[in-house]
VOPAGU-2260 file (C-alpha; in pm, 1 decimal, decimal comma):
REM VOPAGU-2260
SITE   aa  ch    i         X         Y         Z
SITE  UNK   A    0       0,0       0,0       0,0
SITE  UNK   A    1     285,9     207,5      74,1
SITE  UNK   A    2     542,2      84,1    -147,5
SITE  UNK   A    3     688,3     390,9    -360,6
SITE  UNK   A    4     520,9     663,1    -179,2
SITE  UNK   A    5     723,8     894,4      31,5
SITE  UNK   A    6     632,8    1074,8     390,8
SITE  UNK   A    7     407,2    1348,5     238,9
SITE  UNK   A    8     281,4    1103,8      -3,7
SITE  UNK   A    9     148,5     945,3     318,6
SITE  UNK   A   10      34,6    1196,2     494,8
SITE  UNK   A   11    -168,6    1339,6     193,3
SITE  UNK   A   12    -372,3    1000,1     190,2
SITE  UNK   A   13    -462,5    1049,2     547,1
SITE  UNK   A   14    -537,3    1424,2     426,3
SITE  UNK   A   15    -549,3    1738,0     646,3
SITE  UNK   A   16    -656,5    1529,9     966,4
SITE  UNK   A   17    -317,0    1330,7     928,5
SITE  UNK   A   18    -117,7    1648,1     963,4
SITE  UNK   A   19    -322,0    1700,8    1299,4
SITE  UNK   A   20    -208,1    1373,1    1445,9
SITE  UNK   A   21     102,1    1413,9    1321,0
SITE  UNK   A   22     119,6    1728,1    1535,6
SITE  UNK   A   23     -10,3    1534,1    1833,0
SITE  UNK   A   24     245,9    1275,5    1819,8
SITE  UNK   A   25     536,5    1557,2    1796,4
SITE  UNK   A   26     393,2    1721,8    2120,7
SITE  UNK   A   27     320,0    1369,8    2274,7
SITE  UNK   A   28     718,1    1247,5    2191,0
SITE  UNK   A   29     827,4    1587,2    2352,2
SITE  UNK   A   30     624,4    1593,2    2655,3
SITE  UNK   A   31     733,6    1189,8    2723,3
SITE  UNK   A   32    1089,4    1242,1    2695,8
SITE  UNK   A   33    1046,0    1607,6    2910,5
SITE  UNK   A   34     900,4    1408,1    3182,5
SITE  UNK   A   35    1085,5    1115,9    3186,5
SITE  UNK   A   36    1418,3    1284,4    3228,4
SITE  UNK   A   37    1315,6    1510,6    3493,9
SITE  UNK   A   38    1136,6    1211,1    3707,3
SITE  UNK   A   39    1476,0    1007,8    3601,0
SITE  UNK   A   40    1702,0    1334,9    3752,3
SITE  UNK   A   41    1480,4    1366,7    4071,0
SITE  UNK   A   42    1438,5     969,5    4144,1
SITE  UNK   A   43    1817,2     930,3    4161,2
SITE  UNK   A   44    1785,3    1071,4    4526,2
SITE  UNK   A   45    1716,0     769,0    4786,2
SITE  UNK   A   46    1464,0     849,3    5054,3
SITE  UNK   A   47    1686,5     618,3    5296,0
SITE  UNK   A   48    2036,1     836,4    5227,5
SITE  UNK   A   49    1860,3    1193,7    5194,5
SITE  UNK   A   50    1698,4    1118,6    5533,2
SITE  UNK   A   51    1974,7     982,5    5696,4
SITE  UNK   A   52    2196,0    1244,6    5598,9
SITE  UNK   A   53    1930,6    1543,3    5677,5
SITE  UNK   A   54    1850,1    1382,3    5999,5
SITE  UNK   A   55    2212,1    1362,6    6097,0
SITE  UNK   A   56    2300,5    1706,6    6107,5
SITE  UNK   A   57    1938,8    1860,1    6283,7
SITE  UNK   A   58    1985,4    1616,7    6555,2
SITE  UNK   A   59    2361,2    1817,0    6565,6
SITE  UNK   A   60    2164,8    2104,7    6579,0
SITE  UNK   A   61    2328,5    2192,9    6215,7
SITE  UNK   A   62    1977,2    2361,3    6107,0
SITE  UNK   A   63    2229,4    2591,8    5826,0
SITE  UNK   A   64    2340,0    2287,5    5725,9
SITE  UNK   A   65    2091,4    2087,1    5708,9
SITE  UNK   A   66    1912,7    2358,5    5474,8
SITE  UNK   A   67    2270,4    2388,0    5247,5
SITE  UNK   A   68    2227,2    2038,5    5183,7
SITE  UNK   A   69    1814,0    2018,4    5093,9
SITE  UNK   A   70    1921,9    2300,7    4813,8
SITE  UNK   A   71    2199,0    2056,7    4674,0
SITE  UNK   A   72    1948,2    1812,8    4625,3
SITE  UNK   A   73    1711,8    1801,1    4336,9
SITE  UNK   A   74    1420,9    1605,1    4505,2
SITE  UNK   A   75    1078,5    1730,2    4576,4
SITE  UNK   A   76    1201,4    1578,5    4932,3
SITE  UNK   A   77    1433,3    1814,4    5005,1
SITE  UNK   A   78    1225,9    2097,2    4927,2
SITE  UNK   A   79     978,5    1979,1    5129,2
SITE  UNK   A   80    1213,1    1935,5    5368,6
SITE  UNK   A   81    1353,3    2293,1    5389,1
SITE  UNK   A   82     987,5    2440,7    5368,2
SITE  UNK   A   83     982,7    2256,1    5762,0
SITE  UNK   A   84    1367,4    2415,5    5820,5
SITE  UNK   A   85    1229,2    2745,6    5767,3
SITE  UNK   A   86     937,9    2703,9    5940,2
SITE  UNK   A   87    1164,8    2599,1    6230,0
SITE  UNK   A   88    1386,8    2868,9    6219,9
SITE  UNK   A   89    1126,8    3127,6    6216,2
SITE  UNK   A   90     932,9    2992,2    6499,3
SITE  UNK   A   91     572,8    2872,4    6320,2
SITE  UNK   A   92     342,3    2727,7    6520,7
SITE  UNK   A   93     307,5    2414,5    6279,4
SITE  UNK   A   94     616,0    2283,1    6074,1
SITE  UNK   A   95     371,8    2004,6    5954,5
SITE  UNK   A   96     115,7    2264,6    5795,0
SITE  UNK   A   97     450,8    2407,3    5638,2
SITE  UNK   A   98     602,4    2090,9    5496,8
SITE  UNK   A   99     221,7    1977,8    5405,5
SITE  UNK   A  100     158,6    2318,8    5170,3
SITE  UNK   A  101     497,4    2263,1    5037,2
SITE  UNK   A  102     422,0    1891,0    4926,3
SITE  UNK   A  103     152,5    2044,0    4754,0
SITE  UNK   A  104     298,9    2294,3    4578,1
SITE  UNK   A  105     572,9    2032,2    4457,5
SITE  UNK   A  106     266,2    1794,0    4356,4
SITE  UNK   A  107     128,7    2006,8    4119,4
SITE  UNK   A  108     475,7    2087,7    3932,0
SITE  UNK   A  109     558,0    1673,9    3909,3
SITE  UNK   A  110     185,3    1667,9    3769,7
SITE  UNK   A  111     280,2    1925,3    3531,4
SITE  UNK   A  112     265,2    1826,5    3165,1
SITE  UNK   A  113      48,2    1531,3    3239,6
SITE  UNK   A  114    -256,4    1650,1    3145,6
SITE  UNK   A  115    -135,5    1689,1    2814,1
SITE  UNK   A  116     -69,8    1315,7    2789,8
SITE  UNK   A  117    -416,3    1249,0    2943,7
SITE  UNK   A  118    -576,9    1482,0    2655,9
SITE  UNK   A  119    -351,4    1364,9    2381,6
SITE  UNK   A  120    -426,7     993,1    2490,0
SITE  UNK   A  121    -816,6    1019,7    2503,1
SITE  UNK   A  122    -869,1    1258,2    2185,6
SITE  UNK   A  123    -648,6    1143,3    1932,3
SITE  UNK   A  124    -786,9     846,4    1866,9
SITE  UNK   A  125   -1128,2    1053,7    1796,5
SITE  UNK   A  126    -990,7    1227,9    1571,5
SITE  UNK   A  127    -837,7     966,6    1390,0
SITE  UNK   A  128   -1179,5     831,7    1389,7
SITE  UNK   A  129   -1332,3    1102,1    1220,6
SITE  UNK   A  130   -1041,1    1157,2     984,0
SITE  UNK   A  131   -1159,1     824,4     871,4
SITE  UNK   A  132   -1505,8     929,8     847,8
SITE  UNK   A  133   -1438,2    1178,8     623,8
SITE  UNK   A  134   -1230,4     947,2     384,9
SITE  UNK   A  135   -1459,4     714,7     349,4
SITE  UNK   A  136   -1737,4     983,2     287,7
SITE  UNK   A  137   -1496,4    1096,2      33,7
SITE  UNK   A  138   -1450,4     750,5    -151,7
SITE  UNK   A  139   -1818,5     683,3    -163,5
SITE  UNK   A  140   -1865,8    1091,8    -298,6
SITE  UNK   A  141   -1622,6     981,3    -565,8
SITE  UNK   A  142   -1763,6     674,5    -679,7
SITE  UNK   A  143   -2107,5     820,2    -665,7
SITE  UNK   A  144   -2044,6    1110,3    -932,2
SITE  UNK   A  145   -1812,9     894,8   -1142,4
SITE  UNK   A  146   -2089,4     601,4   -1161,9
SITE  UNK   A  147   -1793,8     351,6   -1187,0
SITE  UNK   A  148   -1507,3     187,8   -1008,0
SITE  UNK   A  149   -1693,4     -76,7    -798,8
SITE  UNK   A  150   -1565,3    -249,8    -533,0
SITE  UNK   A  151   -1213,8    -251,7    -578,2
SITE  UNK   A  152   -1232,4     180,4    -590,6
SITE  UNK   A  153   -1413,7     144,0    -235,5
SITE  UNK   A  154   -1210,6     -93,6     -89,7
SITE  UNK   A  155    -868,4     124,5    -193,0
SITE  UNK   A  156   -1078,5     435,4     -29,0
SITE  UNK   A  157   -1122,7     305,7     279,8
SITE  UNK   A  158    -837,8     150,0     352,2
SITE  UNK   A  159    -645,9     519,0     305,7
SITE  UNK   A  160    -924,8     662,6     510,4
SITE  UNK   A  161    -794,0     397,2     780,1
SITE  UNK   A  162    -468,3     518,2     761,4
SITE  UNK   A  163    -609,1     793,3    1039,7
SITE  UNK   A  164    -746,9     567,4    1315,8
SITE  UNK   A  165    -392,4     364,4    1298,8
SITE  UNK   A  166    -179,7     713,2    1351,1
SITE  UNK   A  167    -475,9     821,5    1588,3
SITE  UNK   A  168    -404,1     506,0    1818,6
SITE  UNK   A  169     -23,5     506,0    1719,5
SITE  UNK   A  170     -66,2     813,4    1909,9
SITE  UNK   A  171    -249,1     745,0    2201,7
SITE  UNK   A  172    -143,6     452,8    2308,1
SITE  UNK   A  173     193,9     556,2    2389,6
SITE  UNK   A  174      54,9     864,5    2561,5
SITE  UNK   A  175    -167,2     670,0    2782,1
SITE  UNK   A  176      63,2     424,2    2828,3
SITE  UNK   A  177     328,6     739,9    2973,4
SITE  UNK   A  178       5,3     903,0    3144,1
SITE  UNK   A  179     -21,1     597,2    3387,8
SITE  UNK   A  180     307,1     558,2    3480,0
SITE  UNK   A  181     409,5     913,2    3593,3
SITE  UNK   A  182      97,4     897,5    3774,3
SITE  UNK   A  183     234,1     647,8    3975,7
SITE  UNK   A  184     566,9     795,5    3993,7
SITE  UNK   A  185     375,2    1059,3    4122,8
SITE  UNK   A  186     246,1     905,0    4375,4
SITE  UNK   A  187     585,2     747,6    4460,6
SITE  UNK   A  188     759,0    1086,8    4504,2
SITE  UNK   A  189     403,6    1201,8    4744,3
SITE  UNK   A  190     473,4     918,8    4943,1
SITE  UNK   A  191     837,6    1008,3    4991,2
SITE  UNK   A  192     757,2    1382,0    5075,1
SITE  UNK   A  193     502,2    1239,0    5353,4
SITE  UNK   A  194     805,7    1007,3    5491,6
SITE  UNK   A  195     978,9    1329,2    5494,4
SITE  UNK   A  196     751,4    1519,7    5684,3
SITE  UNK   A  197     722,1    1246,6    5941,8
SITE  UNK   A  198    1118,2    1230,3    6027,1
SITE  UNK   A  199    1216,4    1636,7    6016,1
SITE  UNK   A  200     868,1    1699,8    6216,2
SITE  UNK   A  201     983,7    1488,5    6453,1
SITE  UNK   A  202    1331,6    1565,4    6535,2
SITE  UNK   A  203    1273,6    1946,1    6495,2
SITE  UNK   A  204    1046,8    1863,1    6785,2
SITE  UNK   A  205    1304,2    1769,7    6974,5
SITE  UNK   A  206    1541,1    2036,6    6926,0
């Protein structure tokens, strides 16, 4: 079906919805390697050594410290972390509420991007589907006004018409696919920033 015919050759059989997907798959591609190498940079930071470490030097009263090394780390933990420091140092009545807001704020910027993947994922394949729709219309159009071509003329319509819903789900599957699994990284890294505010609320408490 494809032998002989380049890339715009291609994409001219899907017609103008083609060049959509197309779009969708650039954006997708971009987004999933965006996200994967900034939850790939912040996951290289163990819970077990960052708390160890951070522990260590507020239970040596190092508070300075302690705060130098959460801003060497690039972990929603540490900032989490320091949000608490702070709250310590300045004498808040809650370091939990503190560390909580800040797990919050860092929730919504490892969430960030995901949507797209969630939209790109439930939408493209639509709009493969009607990109179909319309080629098929189109053959049948064709056929009508010439009064001639018969089955094999249909058959060769459609099947370029289909050519949409496979880049539509070509699309989407990968997205979705992505979409699920930085969801639960998410939820990894929320679990860590909870463990976080567990151990610094507690030996600030101390101090």
């Amino acid at each position: 079906m494809f032998e002989g015919k380049s890339i715009i050759d291609v994409l001219n059989m899907g017609g103008w919805v083609l060049y959509i997907i197309l779009g969708t798959s650039i954006i997708s591609i971009s987004v999933i390697c965006l996200k994967a190498i900034e939850f790939w940079l912040k996951s290289k930071v163990r819970r077990a050594e960052f708390v160890k470490e951070l522990i260590g030097a507020i239970k040596k009263g190092k508070i300075d410290e302690a705060m130098y090394y959460c801003d060497r780390v690039n972990s929603p933990m540490a900032n989490v972390s320091k949000a608490g420091l702070i709250a310590f140092k300045e004498k808040e009545e809650s370091i939990e509420a503190a560390m909580k807001r800040e797990i919050m704020i860092q929730t919504v910027k490892l969430e960030g991007l995901n949507t797209i993947l969630a939209t790109l994922g439930s939408t493209t394949v639509y709009i493969g589907l009607v990109g179909t729709v319309i080629g098929i219309i189109g053959a049948f159009n064709n056929i009508s006004r010439m009064g001639s071509g018969g089955l094999t003329v249909v058959i060769g319509g459609v099947s370029e018409a289909l050519i949409n819903t496979a880049a539509g789900l070509l699309v989407a599957i990968p997205a979705t696919v992505a979409y699920n699994f930085f969801s639960k990284s998410v939820d990894k890294f929320v679990v860590d920033m909870e463990y976080c505010v567990s151990a610094v609320e507690e030996n600030l408490k101390r101090k």
